[in-house]
Chimera marker file (.cmm) of the C-alpha trace (Angstrom):
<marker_set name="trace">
<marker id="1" x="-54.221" y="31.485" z="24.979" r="1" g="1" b="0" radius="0.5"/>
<marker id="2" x="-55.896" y="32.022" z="21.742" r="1" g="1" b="0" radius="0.5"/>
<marker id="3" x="-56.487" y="28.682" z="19.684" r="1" g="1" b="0" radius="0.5"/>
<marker id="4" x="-54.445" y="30.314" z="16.655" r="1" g="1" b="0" radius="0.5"/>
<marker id="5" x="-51.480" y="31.390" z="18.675" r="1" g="1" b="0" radius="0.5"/>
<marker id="6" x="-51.454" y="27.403" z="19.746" r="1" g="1" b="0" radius="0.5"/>
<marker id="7" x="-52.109" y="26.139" z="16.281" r="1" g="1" b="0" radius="0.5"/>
<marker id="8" x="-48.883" y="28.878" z="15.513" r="1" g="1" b="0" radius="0.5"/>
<marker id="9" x="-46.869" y="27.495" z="18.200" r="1" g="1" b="0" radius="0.5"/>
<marker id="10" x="-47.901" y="23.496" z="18.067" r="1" g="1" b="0" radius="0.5"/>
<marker id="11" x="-46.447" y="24.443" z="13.692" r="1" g="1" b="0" radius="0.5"/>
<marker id="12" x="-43.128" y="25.784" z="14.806" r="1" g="1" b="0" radius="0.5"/>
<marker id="13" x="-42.384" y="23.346" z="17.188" r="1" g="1" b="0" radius="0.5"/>
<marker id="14" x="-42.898" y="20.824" z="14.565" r="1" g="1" b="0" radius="0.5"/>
<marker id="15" x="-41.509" y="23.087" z="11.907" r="1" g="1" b="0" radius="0.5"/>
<marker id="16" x="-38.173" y="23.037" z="14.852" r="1" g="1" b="0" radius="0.5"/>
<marker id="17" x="-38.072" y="19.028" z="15.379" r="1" g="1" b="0" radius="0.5"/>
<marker id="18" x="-38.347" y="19.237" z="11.323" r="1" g="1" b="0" radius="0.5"/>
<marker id="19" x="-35.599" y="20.911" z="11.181" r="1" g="1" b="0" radius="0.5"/>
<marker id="20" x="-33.553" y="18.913" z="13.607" r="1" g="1" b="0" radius="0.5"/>
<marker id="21" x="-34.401" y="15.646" z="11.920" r="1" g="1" b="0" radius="0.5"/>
<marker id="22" x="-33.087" y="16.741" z="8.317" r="1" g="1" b="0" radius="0.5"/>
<marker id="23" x="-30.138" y="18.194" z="9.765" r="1" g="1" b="0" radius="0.5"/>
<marker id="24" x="-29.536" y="14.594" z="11.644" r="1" g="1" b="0" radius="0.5"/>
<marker id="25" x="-30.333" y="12.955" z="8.420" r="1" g="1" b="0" radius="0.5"/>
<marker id="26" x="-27.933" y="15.817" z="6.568" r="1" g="1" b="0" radius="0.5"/>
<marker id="27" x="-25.241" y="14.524" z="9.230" r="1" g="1" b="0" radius="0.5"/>
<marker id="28" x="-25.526" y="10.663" z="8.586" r="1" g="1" b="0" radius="0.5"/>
<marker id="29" x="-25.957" y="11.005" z="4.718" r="1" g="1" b="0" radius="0.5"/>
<marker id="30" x="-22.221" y="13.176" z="5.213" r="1" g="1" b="0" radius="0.5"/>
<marker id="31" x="-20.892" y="10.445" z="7.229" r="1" g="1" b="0" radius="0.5"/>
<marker id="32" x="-21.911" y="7.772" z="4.784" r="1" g="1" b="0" radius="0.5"/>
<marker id="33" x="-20.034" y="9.870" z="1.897" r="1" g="1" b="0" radius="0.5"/>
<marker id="34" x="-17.381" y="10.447" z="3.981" r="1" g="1" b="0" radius="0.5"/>
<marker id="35" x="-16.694" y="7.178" z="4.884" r="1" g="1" b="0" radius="0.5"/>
<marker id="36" x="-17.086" y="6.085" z="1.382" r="1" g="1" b="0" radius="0.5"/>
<marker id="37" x="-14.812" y="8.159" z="0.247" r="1" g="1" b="0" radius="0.5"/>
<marker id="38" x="-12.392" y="6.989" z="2.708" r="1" g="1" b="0" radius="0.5"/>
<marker id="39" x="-12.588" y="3.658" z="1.695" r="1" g="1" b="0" radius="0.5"/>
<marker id="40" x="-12.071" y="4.474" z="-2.199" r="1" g="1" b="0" radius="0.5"/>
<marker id="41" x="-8.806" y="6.097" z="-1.206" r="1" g="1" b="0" radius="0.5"/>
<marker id="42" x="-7.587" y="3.247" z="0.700" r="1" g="1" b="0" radius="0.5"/>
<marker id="43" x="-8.416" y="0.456" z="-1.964" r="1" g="1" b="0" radius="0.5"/>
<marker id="44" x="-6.420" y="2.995" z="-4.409" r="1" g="1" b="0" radius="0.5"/>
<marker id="45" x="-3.553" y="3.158" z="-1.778" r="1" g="1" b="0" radius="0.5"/>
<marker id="46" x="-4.133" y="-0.543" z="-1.043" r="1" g="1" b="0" radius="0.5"/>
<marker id="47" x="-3.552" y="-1.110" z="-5.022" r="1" g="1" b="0" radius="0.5"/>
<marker id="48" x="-0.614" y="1.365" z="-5.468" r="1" g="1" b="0" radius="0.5"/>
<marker id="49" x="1.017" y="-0.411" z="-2.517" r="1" g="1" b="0" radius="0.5"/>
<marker id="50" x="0.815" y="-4.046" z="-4.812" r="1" g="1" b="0" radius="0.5"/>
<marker id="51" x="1.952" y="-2.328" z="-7.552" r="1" g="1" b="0" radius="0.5"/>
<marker id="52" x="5.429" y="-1.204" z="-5.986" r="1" g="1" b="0" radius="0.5"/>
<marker id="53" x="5.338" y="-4.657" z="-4.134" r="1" g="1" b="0" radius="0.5"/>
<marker id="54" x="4.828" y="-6.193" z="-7.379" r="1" g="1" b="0" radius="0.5"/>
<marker id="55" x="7.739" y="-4.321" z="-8.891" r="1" g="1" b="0" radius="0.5"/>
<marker id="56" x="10.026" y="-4.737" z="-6.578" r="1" g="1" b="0" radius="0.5"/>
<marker id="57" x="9.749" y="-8.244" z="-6.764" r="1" g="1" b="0" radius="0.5"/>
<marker id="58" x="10.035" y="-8.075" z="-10.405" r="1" g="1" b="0" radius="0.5"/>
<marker id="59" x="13.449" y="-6.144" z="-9.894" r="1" g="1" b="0" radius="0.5"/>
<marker id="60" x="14.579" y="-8.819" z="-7.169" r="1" g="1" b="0" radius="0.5"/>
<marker id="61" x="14.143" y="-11.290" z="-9.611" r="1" g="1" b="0" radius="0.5"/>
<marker id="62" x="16.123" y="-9.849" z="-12.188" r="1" g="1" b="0" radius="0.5"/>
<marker id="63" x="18.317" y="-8.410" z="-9.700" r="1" g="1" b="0" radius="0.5"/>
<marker id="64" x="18.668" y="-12.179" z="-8.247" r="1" g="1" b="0" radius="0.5"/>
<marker id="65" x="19.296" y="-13.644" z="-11.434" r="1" g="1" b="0" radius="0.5"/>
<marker id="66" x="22.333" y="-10.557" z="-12.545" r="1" g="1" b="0" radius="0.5"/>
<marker id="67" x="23.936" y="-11.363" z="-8.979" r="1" g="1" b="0" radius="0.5"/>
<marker id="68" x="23.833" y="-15.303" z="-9.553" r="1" g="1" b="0" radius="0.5"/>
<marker id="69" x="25.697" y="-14.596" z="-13.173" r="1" g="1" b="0" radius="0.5"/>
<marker id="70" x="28.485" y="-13.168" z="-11.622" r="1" g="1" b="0" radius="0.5"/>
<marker id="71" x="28.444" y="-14.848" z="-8.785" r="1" g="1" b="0" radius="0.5"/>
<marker id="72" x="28.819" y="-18.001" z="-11.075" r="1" g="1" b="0" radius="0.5"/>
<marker id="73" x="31.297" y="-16.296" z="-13.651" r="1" g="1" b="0" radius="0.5"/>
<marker id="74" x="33.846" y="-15.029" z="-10.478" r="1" g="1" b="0" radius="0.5"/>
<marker id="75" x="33.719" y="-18.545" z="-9.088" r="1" g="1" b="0" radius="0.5"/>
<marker id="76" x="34.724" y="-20.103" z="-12.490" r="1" g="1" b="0" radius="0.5"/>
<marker id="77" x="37.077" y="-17.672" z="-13.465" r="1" g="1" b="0" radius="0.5"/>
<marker id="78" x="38.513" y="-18.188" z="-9.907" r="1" g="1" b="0" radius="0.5"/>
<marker id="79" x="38.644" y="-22.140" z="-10.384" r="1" g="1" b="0" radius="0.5"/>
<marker id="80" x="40.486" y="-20.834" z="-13.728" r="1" g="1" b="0" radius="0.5"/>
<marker id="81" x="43.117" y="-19.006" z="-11.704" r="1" g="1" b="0" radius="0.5"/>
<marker id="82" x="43.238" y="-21.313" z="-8.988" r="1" g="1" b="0" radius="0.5"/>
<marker id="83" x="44.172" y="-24.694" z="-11.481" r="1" g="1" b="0" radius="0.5"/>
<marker id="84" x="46.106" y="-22.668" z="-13.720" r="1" g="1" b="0" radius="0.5"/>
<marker id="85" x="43.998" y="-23.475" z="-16.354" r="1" g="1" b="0" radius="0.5"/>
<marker id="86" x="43.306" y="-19.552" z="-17.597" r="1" g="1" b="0" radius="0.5"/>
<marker id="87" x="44.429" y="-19.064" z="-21.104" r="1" g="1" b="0" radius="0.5"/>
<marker id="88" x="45.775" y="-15.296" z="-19.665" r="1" g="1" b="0" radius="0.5"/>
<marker id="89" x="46.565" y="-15.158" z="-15.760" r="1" g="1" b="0" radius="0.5"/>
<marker id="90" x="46.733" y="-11.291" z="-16.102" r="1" g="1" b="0" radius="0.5"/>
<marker id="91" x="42.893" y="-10.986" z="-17.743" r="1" g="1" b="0" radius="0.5"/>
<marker id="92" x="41.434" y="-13.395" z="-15.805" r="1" g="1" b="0" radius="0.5"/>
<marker id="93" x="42.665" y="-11.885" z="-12.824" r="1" g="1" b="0" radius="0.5"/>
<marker id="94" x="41.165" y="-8.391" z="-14.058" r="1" g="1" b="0" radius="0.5"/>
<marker id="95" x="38.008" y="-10.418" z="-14.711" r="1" g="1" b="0" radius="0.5"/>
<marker id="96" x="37.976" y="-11.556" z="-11.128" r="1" g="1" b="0" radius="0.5"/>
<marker id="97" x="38.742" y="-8.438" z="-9.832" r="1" g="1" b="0" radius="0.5"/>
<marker id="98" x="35.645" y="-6.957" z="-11.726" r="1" g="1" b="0" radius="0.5"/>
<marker id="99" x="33.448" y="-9.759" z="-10.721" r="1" g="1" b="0" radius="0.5"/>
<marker id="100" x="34.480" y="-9.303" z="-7.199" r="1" g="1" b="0" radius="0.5"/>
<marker id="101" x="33.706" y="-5.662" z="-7.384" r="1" g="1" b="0" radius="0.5"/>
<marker id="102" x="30.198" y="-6.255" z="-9.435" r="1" g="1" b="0" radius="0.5"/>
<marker id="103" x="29.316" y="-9.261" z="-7.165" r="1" g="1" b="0" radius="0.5"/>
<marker id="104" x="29.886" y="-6.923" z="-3.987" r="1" g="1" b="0" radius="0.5"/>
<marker id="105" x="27.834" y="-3.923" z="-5.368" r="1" g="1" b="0" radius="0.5"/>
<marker id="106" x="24.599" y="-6.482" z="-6.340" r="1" g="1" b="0" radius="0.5"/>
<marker id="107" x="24.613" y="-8.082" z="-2.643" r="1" g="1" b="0" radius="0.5"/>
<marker id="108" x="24.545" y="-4.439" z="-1.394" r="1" g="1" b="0" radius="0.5"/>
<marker id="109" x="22.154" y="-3.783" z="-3.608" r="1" g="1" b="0" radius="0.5"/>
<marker id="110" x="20.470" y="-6.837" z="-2.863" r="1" g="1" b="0" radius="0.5"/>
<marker id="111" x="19.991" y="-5.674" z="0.772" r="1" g="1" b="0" radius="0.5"/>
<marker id="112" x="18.463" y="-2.646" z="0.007" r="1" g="1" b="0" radius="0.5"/>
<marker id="113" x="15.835" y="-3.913" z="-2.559" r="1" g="1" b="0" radius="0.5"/>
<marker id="114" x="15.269" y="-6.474" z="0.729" r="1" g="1" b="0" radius="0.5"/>
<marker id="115" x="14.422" y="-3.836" z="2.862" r="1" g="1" b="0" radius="0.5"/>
<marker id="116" x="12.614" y="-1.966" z="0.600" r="1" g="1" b="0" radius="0.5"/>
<marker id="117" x="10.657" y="-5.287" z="-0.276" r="1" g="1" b="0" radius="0.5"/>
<marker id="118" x="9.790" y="-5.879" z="3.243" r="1" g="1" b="0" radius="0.5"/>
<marker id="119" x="8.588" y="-1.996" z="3.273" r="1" g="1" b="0" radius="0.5"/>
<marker id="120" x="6.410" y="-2.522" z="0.989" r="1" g="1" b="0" radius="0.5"/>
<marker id="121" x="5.089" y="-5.417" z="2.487" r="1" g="1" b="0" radius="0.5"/>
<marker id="122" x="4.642" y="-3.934" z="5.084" r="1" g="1" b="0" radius="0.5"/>
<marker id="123" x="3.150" y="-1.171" z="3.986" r="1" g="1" b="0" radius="0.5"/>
<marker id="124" x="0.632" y="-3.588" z="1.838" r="1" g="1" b="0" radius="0.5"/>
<marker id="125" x="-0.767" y="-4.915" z="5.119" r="1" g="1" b="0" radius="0.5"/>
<marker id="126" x="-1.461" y="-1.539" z="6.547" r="1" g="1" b="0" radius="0.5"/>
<marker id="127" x="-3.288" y="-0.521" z="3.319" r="1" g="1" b="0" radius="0.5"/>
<marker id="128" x="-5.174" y="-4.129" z="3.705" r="1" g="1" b="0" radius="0.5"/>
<marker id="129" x="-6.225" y="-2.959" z="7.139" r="1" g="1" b="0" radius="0.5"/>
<marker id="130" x="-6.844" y="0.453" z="6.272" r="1" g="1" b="0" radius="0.5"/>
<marker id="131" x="-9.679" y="-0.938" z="3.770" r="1" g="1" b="0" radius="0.5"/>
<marker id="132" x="-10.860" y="-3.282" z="5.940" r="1" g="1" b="0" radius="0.5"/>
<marker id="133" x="-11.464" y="-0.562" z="8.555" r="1" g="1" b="0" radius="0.5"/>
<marker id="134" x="-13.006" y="1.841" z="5.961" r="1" g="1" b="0" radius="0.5"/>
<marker id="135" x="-15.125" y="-0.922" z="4.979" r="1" g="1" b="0" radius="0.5"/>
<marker id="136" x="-16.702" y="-1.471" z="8.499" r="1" g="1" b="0" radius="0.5"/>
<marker id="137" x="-16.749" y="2.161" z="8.823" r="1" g="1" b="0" radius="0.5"/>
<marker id="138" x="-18.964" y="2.600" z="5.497" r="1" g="1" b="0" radius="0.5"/>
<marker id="139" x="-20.604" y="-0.322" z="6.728" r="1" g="1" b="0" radius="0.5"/>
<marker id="140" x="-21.677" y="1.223" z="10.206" r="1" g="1" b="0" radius="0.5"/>
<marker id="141" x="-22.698" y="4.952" z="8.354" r="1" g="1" b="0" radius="0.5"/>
<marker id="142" x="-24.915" y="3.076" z="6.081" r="1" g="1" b="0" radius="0.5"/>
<marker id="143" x="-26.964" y="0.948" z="8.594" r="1" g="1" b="0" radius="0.5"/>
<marker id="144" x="-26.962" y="4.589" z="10.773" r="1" g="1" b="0" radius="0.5"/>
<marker id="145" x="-28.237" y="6.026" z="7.961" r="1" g="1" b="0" radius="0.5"/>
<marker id="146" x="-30.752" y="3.232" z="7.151" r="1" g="1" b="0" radius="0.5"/>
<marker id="147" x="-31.745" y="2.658" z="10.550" r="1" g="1" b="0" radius="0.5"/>
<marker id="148" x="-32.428" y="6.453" z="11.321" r="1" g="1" b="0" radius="0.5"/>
<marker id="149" x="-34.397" y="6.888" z="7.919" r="1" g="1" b="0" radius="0.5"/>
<marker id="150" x="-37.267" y="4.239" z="8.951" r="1" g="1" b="0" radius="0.5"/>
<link id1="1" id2="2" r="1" g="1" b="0" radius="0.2"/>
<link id1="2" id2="3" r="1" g="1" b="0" radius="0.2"/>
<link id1="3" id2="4" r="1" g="1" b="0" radius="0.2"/>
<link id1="4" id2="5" r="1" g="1" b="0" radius="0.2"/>
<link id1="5" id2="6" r="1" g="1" b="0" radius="0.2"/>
<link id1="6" id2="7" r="1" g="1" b="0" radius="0.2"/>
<link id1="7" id2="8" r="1" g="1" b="0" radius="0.2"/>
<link id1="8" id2="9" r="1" g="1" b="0" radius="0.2"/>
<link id1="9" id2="10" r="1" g="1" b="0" radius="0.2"/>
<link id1="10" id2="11" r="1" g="1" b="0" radius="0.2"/>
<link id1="11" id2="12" r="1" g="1" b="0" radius="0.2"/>
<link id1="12" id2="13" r="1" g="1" b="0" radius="0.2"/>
<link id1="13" id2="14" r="1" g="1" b="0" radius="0.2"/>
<link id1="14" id2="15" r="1" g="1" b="0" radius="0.2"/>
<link id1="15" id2="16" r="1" g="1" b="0" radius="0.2"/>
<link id1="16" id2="17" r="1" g="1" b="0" radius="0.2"/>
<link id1="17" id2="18" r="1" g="1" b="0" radius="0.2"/>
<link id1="18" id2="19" r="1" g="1" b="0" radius="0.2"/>
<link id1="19" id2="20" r="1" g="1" b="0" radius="0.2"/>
<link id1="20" id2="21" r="1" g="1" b="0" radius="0.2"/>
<link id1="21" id2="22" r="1" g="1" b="0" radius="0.2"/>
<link id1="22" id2="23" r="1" g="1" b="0" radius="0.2"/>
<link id1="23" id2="24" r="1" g="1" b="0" radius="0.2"/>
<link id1="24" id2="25" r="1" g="1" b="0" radius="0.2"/>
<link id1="25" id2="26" r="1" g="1" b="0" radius="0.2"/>
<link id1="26" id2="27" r="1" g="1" b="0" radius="0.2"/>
<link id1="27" id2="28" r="1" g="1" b="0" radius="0.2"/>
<link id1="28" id2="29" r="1" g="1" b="0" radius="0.2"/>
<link id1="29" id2="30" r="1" g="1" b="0" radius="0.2"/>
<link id1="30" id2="31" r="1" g="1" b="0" radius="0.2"/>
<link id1="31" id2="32" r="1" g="1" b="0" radius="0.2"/>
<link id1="32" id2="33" r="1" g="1" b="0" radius="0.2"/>
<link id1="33" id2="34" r="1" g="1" b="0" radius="0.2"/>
<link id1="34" id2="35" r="1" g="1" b="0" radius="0.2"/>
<link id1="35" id2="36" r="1" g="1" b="0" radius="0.2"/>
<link id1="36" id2="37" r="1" g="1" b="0" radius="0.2"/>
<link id1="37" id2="38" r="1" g="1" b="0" radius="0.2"/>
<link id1="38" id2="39" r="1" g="1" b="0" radius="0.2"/>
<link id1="39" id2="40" r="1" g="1" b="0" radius="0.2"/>
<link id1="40" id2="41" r="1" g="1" b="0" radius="0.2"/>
<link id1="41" id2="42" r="1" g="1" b="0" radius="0.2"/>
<link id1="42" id2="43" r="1" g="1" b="0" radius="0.2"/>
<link id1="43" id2="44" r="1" g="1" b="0" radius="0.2"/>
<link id1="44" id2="45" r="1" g="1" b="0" radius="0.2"/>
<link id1="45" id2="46" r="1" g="1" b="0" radius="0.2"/>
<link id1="46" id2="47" r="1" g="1" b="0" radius="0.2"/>
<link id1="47" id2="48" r="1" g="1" b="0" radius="0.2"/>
<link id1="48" id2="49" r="1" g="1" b="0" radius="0.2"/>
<link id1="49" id2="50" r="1" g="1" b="0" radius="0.2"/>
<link id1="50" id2="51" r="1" g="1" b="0" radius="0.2"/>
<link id1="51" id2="52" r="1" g="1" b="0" radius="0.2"/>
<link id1="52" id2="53" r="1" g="1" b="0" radius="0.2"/>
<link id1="53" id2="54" r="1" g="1" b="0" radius="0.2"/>
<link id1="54" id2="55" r="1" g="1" b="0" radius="0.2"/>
<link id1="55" id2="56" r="1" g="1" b="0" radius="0.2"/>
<link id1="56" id2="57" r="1" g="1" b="0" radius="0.2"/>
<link id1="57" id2="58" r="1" g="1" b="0" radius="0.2"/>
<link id1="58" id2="59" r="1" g="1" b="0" radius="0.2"/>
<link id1="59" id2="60" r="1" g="1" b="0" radius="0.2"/>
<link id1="60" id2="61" r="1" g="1" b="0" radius="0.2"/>
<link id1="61" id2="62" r="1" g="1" b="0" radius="0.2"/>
<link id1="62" id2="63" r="1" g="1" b="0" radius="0.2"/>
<link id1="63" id2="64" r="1" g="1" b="0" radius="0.2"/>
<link id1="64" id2="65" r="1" g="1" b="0" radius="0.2"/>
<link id1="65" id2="66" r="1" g="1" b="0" radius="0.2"/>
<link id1="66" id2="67" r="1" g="1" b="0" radius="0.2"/>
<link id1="67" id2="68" r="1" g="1" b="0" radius="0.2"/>
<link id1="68" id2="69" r="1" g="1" b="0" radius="0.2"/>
<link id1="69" id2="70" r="1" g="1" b="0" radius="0.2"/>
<link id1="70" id2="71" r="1" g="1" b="0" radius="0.2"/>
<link id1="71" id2="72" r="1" g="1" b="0" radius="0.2"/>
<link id1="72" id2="73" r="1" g="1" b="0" radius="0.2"/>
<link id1="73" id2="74" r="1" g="1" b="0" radius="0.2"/>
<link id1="74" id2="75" r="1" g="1" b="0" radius="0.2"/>
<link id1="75" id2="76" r="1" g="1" b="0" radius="0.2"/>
<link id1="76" id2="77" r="1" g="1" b="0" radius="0.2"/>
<link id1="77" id2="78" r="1" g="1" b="0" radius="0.2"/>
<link id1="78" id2="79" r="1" g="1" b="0" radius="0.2"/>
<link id1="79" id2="80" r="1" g="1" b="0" radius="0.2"/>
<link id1="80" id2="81" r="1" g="1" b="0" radius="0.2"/>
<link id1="81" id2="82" r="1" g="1" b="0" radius="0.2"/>
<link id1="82" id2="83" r="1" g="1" b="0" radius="0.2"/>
<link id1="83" id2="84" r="1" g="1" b="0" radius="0.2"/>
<link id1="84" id2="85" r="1" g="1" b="0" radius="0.2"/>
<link id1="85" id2="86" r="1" g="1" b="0" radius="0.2"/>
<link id1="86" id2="87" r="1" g="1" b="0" radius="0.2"/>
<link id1="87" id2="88" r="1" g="1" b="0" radius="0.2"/>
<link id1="88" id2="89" r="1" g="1" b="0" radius="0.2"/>
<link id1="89" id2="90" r="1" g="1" b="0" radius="0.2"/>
<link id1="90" id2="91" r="1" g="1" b="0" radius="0.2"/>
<link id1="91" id2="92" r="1" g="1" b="0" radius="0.2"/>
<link id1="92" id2="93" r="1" g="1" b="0" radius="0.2"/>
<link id1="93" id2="94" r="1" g="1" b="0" radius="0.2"/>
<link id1="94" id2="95" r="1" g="1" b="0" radius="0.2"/>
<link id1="95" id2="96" r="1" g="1" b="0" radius="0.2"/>
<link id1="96" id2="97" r="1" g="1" b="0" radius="0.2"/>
<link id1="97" id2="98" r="1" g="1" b="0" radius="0.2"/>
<link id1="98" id2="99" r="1" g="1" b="0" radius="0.2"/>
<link id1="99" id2="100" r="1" g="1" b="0" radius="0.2"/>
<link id1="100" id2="101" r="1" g="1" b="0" radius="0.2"/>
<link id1="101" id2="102" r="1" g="1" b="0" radius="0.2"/>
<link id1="102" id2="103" r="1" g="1" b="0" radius="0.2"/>
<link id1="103" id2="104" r="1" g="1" b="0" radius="0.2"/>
<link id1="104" id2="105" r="1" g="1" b="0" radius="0.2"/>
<link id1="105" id2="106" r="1" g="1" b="0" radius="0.2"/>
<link id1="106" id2="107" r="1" g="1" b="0" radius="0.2"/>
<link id1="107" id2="108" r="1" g="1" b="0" radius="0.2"/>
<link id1="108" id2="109" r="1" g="1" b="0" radius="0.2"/>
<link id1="109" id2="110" r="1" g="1" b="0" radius="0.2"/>
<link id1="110" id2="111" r="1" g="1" b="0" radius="0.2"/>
<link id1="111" id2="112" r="1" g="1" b="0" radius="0.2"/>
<link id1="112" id2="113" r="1" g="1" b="0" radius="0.2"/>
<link id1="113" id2="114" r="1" g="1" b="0" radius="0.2"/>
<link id1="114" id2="115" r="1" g="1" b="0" radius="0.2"/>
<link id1="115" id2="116" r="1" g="1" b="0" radius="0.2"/>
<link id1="116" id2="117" r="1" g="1" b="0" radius="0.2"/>
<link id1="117" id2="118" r="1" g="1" b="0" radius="0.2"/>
<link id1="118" id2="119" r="1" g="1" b="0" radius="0.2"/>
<link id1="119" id2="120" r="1" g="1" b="0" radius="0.2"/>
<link id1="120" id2="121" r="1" g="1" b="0" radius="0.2"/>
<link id1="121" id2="122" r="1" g="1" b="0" radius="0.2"/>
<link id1="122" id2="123" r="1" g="1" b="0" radius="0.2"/>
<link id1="123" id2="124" r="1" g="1" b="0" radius="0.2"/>
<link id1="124" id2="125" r="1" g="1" b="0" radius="0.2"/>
<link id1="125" id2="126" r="1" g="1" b="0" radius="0.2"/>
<link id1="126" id2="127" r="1" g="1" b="0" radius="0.2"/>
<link id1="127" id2="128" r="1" g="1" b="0" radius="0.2"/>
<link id1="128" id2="129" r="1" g="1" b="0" radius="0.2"/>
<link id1="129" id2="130" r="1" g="1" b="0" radius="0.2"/>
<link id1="130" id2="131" r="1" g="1" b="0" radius="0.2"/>
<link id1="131" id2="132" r="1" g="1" b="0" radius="0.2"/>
<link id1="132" id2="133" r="1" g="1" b="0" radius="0.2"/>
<link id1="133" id2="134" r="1" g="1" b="0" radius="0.2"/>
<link id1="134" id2="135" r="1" g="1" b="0" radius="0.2"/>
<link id1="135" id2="136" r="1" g="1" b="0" radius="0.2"/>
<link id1="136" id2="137" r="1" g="1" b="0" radius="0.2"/>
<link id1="137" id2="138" r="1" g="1" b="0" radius="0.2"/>
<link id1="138" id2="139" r="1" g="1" b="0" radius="0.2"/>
<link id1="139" id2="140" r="1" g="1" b="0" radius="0.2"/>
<link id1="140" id2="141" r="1" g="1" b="0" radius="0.2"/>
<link id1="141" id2="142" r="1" g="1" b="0" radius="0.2"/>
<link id1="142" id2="143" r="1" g="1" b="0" radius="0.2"/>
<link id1="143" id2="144" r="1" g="1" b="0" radius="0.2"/>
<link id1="144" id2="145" r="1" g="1" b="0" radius="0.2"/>
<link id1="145" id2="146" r="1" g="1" b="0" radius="0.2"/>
<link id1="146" id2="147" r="1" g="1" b="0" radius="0.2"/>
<link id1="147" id2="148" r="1" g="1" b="0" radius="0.2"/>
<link id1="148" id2="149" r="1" g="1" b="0" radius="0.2"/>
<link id1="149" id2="150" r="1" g="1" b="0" radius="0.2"/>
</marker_set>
């Protein structure tokens, strides 16, 4: 074989492992975006999924406090009725009626924003391990990335 047609052939097979090594290197530098990409979308669900948690527990608490109002007013109003001490037996009996009614609708209430509470709890922790996960994985594509580039 002619020493040119070697020197040609010795070039492309370098020019061919060349090639194979950038698009390796093309391939980890994609899964280190990738993954880092991932893991900014989790921390943003991670922090939407406080937020609701946060407001839910804001609207238990007032939600608590409403329920404990009436709660307090339909037990006096009852003591009222019950000593015959109510300046009107027909209005305080409408009263307790209406306290009854609003006292049942808040504890129904007060279930759902429970479940949805414990939802979004539960939903927090998944987003917690979702960005723990996408941390590692960043974490792995880098050190691929850094180890394959030396």
């Amino acid at each position: 074989m002619h020493a040119d047609l070697v020197a040609i052939s010795n070039l492309w097979q370098l020019d061919q492992s060349n090639d194979r090594l950038r698009a390796e290197h093309d391939g980890l530098t994609g899964a280190v975006r990738a993954a880092d990409t991932a893991h900014k979308a989790a921390e943003v669900a991670l922090e939407e999924a406080e937020s609701r948690l946060s407001a839910l527990v804001q609207r238990t608490r007032k939600h608590d406090r409403e329920l404990a109002d009436y709660a307090d007013k339909r037990d006096k109003t009852r003591a009222m009725i019950d000593g015959g001490t109510a300046p009107d037996y027909d209005a305080a009996t409408r009263q307790l009626a209406q306290c009854l009614e609003i006292v049942d609708r808040l504890e129904t209430a007060a279930l759902e924003l429970m479940e949805a509470s414990e939802a979004a709890t539960k939903a927090e922790a998944e987003a917690e391990r979702t960005v723990e996960s996408n941390r590692l994985a960043l974490a792995t594509a880098r050190q691929a990335l850094a180890a394959r580039d030396a």
